[in-house]
MARROVO-353292 format. One record per residue: residue in three letters; z negated, y, x of N, C-alpha, C, O, CB in turn. Coordinates in steps of 0.05 Angstrom, whole numbers, plus 5000, padded with zeros to 4 digits. Glycine has a CB too. Layout:
% MARROVO-353292
alaZYXZYXZYXZYXZYX/...
% end
This chain:
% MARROVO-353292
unk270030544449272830544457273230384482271430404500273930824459/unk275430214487276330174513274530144533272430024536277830374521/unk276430344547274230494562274430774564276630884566274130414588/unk272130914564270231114547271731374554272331584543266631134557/unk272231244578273631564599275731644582277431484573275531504637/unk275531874576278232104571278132354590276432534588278132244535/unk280332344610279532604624282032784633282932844655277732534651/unk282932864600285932974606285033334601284533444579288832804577/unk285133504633284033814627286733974634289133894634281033914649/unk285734174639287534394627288834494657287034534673285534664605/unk291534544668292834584685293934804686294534894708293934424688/unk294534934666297935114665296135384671297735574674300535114624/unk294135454673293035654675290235684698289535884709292635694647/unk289135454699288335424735289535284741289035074729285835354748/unk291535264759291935084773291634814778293334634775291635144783/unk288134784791287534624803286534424782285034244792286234704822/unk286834424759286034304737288934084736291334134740285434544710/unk286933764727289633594721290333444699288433404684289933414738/unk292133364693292233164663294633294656295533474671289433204635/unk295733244638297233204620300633134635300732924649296833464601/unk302833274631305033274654305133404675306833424692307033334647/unk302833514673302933704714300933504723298733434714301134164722/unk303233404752301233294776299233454789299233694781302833204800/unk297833404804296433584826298533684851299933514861293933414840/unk298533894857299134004884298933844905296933694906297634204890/unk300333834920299233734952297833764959297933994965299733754971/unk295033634969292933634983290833834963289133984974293833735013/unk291133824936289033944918288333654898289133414896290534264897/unk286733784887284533474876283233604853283033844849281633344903/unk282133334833280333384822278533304818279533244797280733414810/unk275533194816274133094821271733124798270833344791274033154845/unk270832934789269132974759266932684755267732454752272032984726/unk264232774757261832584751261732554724262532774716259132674761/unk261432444709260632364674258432254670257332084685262432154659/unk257832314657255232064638255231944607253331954591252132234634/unk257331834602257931804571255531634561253931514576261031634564/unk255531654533254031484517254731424487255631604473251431584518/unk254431134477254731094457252630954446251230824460256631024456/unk252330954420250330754410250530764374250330964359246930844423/unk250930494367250830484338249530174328249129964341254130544326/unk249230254300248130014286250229894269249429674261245730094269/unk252829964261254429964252257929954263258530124279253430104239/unk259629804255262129694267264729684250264829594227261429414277/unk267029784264269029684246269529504252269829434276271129784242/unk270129294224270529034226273929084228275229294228269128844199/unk275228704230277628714233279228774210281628774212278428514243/unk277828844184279428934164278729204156279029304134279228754142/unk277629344183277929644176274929624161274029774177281129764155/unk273729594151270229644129268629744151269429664173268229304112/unk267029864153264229854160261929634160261029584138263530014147/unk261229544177259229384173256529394189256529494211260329154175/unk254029284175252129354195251829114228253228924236249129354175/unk249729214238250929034270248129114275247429334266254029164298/unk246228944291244729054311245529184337247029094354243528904317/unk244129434339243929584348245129574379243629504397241829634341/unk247629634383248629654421248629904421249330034401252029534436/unk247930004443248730214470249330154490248229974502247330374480/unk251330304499251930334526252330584543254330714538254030214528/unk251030654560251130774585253030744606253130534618249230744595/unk254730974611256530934626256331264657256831504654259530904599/unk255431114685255731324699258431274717258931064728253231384715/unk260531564719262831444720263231714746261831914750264831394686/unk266131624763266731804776270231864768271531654770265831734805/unk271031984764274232064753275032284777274232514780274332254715/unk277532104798278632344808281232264814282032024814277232474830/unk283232544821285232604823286532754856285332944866285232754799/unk288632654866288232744893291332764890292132584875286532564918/unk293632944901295733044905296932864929295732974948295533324908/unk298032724936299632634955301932784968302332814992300532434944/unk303432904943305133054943304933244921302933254907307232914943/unk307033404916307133574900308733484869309133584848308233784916/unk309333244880309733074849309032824847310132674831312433054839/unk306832754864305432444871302432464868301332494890306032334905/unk301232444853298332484846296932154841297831974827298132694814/unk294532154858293331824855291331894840290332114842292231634883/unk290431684822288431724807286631504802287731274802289231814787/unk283431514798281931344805279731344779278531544772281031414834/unk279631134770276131204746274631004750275230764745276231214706/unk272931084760270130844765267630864756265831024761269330814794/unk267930664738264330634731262730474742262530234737263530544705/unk260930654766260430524787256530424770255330274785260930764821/unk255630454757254130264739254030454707253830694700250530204756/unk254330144691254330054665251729934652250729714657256229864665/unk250730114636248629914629248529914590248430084572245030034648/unk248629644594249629544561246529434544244829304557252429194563/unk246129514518242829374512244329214487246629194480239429644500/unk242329134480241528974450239428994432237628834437241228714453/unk238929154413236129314406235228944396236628754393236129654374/unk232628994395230728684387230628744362229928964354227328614399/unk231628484344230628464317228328304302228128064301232428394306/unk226128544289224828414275224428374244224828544227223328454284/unk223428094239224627984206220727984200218727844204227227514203/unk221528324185218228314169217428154154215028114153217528504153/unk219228014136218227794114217427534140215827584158221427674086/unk217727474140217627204165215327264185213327124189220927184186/unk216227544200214627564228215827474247214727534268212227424230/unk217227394248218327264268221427484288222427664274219226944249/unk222027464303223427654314225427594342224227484361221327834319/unk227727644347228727614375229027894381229128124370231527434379/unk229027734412228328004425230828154434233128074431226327954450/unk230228354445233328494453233828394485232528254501233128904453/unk236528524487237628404518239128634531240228774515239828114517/unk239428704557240428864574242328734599242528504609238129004583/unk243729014605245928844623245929054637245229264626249028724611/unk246529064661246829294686249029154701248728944713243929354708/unk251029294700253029294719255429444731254929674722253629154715/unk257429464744259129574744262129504725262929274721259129564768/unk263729764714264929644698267529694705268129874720264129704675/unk270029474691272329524687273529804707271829974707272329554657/unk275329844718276130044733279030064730280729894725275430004759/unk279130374734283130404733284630604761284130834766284330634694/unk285430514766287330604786290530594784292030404778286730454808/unk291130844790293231044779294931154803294131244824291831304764/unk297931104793299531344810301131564782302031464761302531154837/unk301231744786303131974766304832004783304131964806302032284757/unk307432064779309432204788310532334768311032234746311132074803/unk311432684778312332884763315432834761317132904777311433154777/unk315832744743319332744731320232994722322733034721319932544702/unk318833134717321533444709318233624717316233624703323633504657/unk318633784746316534064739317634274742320034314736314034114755/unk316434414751316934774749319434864729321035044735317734924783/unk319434714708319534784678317834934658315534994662319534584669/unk319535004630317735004619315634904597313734984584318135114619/unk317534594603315934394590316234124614318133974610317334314555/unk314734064633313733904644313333574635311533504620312034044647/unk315133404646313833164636313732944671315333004688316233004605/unk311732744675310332574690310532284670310632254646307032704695/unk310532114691309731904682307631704703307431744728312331774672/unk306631554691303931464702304131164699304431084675301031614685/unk304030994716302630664725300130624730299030634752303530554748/unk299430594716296030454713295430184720297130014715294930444683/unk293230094730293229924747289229864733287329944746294230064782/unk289029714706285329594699284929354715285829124712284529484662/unk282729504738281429244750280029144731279429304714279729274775/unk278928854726276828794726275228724734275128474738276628754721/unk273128874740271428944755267728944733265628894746273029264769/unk267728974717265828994701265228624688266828434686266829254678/unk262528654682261928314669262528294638262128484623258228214672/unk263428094632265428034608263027864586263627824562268427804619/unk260827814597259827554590256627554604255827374619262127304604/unk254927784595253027864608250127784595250127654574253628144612/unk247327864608245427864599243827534572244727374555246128154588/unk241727584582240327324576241927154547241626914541236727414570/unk243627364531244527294509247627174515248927014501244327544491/unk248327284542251327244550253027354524254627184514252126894558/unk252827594513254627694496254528004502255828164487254027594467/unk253128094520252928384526255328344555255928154569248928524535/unk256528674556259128704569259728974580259129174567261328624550/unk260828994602261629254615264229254619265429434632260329314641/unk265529064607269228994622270128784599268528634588269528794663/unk272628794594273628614581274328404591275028234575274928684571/unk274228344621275228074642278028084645279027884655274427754631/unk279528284636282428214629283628444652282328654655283428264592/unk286728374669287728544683290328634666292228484660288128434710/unk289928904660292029044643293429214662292329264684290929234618/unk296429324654297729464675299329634647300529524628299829264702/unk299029874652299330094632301730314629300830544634297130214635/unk304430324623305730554632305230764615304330704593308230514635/unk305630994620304331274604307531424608308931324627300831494625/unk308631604594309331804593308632114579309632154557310831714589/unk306832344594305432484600308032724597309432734618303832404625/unk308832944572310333264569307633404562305833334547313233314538/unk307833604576305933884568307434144573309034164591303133924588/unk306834364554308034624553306734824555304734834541309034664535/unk307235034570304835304565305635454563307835484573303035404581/unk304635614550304635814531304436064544305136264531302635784513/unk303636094568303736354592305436554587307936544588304636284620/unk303836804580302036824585299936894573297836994581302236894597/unk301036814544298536654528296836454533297736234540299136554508/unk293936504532292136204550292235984532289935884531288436244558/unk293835864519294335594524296135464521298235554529293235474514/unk296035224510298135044529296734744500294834674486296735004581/unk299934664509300034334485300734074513301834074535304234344451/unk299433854491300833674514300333384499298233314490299133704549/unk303133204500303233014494303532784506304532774528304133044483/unk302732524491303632244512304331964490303531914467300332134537/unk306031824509306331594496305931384518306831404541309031574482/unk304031124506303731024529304930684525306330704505300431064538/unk304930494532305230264527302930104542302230234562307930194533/unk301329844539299729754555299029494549297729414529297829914556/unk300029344570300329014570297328914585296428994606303528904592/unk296228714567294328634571293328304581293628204558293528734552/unk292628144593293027844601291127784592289727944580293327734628/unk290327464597288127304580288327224554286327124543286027434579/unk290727274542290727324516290427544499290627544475289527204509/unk289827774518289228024496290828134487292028244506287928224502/unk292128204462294728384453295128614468293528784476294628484422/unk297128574470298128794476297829094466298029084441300028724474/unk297329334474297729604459299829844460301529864478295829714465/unk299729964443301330264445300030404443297930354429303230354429/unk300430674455298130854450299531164450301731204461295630824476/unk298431304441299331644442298031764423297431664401302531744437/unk297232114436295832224426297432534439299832554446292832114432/unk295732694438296833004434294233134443292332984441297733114400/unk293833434454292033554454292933884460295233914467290133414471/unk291234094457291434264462289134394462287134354448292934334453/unk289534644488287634754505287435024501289335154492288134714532/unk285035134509285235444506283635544533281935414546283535564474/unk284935824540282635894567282136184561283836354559284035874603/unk279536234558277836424561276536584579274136604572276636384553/unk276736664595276636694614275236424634276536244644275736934612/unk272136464636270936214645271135914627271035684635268036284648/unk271336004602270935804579272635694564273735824547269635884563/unk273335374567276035294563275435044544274134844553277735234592/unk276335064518275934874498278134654500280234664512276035004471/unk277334484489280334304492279934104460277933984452280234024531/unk282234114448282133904424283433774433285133894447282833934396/unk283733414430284833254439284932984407283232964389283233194470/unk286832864411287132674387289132384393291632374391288432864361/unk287232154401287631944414289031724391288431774367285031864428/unk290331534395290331344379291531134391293331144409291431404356/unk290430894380290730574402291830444377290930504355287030364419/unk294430194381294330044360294729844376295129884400296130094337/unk294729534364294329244373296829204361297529264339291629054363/unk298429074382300728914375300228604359302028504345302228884401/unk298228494364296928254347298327934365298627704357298228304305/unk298728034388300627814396298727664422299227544443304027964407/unk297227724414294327574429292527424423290827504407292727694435/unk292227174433289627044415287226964426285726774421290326794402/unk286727244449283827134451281027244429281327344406283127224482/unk279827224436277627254404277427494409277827614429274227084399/unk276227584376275227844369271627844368270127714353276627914339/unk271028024387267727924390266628154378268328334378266327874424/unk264128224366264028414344261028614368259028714358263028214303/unk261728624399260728764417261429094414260129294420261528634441/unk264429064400264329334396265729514422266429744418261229384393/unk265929414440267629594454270129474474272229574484265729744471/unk269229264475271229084500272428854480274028694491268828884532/unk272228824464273828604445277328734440278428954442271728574408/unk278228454431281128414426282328594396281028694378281328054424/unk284828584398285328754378284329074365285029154343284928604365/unk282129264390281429404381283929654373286029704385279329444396/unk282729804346284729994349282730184332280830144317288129924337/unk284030444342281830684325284131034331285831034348277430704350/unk283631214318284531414311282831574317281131614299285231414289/unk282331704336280831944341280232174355280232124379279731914342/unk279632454348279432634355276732694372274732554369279932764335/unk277032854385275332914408275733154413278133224412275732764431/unk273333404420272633584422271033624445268833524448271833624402/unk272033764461271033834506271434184507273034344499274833634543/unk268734184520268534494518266434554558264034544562265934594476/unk269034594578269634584603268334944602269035104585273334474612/unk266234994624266035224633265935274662264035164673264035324622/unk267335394675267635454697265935584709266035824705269235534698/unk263735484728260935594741261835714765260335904769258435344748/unk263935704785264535904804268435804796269435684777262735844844/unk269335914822272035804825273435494826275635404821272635904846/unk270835374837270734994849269134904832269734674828269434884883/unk267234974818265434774801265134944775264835184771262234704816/unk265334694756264534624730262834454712261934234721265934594725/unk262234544682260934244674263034294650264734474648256834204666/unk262534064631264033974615261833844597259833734606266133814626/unk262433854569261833654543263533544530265833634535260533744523/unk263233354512265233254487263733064476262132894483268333134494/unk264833134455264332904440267432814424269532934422261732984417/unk266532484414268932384399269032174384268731974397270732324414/unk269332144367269331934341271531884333273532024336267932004318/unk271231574316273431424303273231494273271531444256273331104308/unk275831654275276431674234276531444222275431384200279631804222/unk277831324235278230934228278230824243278530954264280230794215/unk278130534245277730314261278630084260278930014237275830274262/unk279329844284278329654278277429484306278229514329280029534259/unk275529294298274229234328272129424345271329404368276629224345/unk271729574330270429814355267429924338266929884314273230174361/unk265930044353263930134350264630334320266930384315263030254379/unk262530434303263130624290261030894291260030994271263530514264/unk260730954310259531164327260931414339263231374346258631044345/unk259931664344261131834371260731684391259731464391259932104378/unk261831864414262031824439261732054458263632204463264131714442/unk259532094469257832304474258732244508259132014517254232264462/unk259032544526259132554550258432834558258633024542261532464558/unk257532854581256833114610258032994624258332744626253733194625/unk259133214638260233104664259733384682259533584669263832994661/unk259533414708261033594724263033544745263933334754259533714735/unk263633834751266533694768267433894789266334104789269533654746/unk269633834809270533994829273034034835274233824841269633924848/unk274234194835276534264846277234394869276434604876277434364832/unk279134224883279034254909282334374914283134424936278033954924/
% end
């Protein structure tokens, strides 16, 4: 996907938890390490099929945080402060003959964020959010120059972010619609998805269900890398299961896959993370 980060958690019932239409508090934060991973042999092509691909992974170590300015002004930050992209080596047993694989280490693509809370202490909450994709990651990497941590492109993203809770029942729904203009030639997108949360006491599940579509009004190329190419679009659900280790620290899992595709890896998307609330 994109980029890999999804880090929309659960608010209406701790507090200090952020995402969906609740900003952060004044001078409270959220703060979250990741380690995503992907890797497949196989790709959606641009007509939606499956096809086979030699083998990419990518490694992503990332930092995701959230800091309150105000009590309806929340900045937000995702950095993948190193990326490391491979190319498994192929060998042709009839022949003998073989190329080798290739690797890329770098830092990738980055987003920087302001939210502001448009309707709170409701009981349906809505925010909206300006996004701000550096590029910052290599477009055009490794001895092959086709391995990548960034798409090279500066996108600027508006989001509109409603969530509802259910208090004092433990959980809570939350929806978004986003729009997201992309340069260099890359189409443009729309995006929205939905999720909902549950809290258990320490133990807090979250289903979430993403979807990207390509406006097609772009013509830079479609590169079959699988994650940073043009026109990607995909449908998918994702499953995060957050446990609370004291009051301030947590870890987190998920996983998430594409029901359909196009342009994109056809793999999960595997992450740990831990995190802090301040």
């Amino acid at each position: 996907m994109k980029k890999v980060l999804v880090v929309l958690l659960l608010f209406g019932f701790i507090p200090s938890f952020g995402g969906g239409g609740w900003p952060q508090p004044r001078r409270s934060g959220y703060f979250k390490f990741s380690q995503n991973y992907i890797g497949s042999p196989s790709y959606f092509a641009p007509d939606g099929t499956i096809v086979d691909i030699t083998t990419i992974q990518l490694f992503t170590s990332s930092i995701y945080g959230e800091y309150g300015f105000t009590d309806r002004l929340t900045g937000i930050i995702y950095l993948p402060f190193f990326v490391r992209s491979t190319l498994n080596k192929i060998q042709y047993n009839q022949s003998g003959t073989s190329v080798p694989g290739d690797a890329l280490n770098s830092i990738g693509d980055t987003d920087i964020s302001l939210k502001y809370g448009l309707i709170v202490n409701k009981p349906i909450v809505v925010s909206g959010t300006l996004l701000f994709g550096i590029p910052l990651g290599n477009n055009a990497g490794g001895a092959s120059g086709i391995l990548q941590t960034g798409d090279g492109e500066f996108n600027q993203m508006v989001k509109i972010d409603a969530s509802y809770s259910f208090s004092p029942k433990p959980f809570y729904v939350s929806a978004y619609a986003a729009f997201n203009n992309r340069t260099r030639g890359f189409s443009d997108e729309v995006r929205f998805g939905a999720e909902v949360g549950l809290t258990l006491k320490r133990f807090i599940p979250i289903l979430k269900f993403n979807v990207v579509e390509s406006l097609y009004n772009g013509n830079a190329s479609e590169t079959q890398n699988g994650i940073f190419s043009n026109n990607t679009e995909y449908v998918s659900p994702t499953v995060e299961l957050n446990y609370q280790l004291t009051d301030k620290w947590g870890v987190s899992g998920s996983g998430g896959f594409a029901l359909s595709g196009k342009n994109i890896l056809a793999s999960p998307n595997w992450s740990l993370g831990l995190y802090l609330k301040l």
